[in-house]
Phi, psi and omega in degrees: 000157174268132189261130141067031183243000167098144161298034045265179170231188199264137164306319159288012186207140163093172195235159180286115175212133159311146154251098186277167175255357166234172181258161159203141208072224199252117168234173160262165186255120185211102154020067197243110118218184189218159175238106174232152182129186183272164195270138196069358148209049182296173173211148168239085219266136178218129142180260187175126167269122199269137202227084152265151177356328189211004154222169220225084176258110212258135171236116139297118173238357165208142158201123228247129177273081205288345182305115178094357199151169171284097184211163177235156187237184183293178170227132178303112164306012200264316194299338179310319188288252210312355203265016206234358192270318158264180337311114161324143206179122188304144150280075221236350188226020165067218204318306179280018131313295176277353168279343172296310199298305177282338119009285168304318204305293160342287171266041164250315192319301179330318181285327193288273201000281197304008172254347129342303179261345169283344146311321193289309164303336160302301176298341213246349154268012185267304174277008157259006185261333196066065171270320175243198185222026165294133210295131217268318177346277180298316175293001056030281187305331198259330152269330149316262212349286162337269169326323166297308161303310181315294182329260168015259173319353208230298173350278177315303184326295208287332168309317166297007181243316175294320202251052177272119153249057185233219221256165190301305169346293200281304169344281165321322171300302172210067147313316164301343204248311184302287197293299205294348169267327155346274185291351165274342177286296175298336152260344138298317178283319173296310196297306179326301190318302169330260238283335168320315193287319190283333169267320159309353161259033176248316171325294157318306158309317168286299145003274184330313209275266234300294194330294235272337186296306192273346145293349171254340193257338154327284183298328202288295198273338176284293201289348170257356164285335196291301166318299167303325186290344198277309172298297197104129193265324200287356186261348177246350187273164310297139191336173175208159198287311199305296183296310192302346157299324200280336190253343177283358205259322173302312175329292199286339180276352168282332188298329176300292164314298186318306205289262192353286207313289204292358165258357156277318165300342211276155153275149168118211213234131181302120169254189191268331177308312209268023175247019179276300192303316163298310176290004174294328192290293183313335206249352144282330169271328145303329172279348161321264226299305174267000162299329178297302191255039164298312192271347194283153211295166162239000000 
């Protein structure tokens, strides 16, 4: 196939090369990955190309799916072939020519990575403003990964940087390849730490919600037992619209108080759903109390 001749491609650029799954003999080395696909079925291809005059030995050692998530899979021969069309590139010296271009090819893929992890970061500020309700879990999960391929792809860089004998050019990428995943592998491993901590206080948080949840469901059943017992029940059953106001309306104003005090108590910031929600629940536990004591025996 023709290689680094561009997307279509041009006749003056790029080279005739096999493409293998193994090395034989002596080649040069260089660092390959890519990002390739559409946003939502992206792939992140990481391993290293063995480079000679007419062939291409690329060992794959990892590779990541964005469909469901950030997860690695087995990897496809299919993804190789687009991943080989840039950077377009005169071919004038054979091998240490194509080991720069992939090489480069390598350190353009770094800035998409690194736009990568600014999604992520986007999400993970979504879920602290509760812009969104994304499971905290998978956005967890979805940074290993990540930090794991990076690792990977940085992995490959510095090996190729020890064993390099090819043209300065290709040095330099990658070298360049080493530091720029260098700093994306530590801010990923920072970004971790965060959202590690922010889910033990999310943890704490929920905790918080379920007490004060069971102390409102507490209050809910105690104060209108506390009340009736205070009347004596046996003087309004069974009701009549004329008693049931009379016996239901102290109730509903404690009830009521509570129901405040405990959607103020919640953490975060009170909304207008949860002071809905509660008073749909104070205004279903008064429809309880007076269908029983409608129905109750006289």
């Amino acid at each position: 196939m023709r290689v680094f001749a561009g997307d279509p491609a041009d006749p003056e650029l790029g080279a005739e090369v096999t493409l293998v799954d193994h090395v034989e003999g002596d080649a040069l080395m260089a660092p390959f990955v890519r990002l390739i696909g559409a946003p939502g079925e992206r792939r992140i291809v990481v391993g290293a190309a063995h480079v000679q005059p007419d062939r291409i030995a690329l060992v794959v050692q990892g590779a990541w799916y964005e469909t469901g998530g950030w997860h690695q899979e087995t990897w496809r021969p299919e993804d190789l072939a687009p991943a080989l069309c840039h950077p377009a590139h005169p071919v004038t010296d054979g091998a240490t020519t194509i080991a720069k271009a992939v090489a480069e090819g390598s350190r353009n893929t770094v800035a998409e990575l690194r736009d990568l992890r600014y999604e992520v970061e986007r999400q993970v500020a979504d879920l602290l403003a509760q812009r969104r309700s994304a499971a905290l879990r998978s956005v967890l999960a979805q940074l290993v990964e990540l930090s794991m391929a990076f690792s990977r792809a940085r992995d490959h860089a510095r090996e190729a940087v020890r064993e390099h004998r090819g043209s300065a050019a290709a040095l330099r990428h990658c070298q360049a390849v080493d530091a720029e995943l260098g700093e994306e592998v530590t801010r990923l491993q920072s970004l971790l730490g965060s959202v590690s901590t922010f889910a033990v206080a999310q943890e704490g948080e929920v905790q918080q919600r379920f007490n004060t949840l069971a102390a409102g469901a507490a209050a809910g059943l105690g104060l209108p037992a506390l009340v009736l017992s205070l009347y004596g029940a046996d003087d309004y059953l069974p009701f009549t619209w004329d008693r049931a106001w009379r016996a239901l309306a102290p109730i509903a104003v404690a009830l009521a108080l509570a129901g405040v005090v405990i959607v103020r108590r919640m953490p975060g910031r009170a909304t207008a759903g949860q002071y809905l929600a509660a008073f749909g629940l104070i205004a279903g536990l008064l429809a309880m109390l007076l269908v029983a004591g409608l129905l109750a025996p006289g």
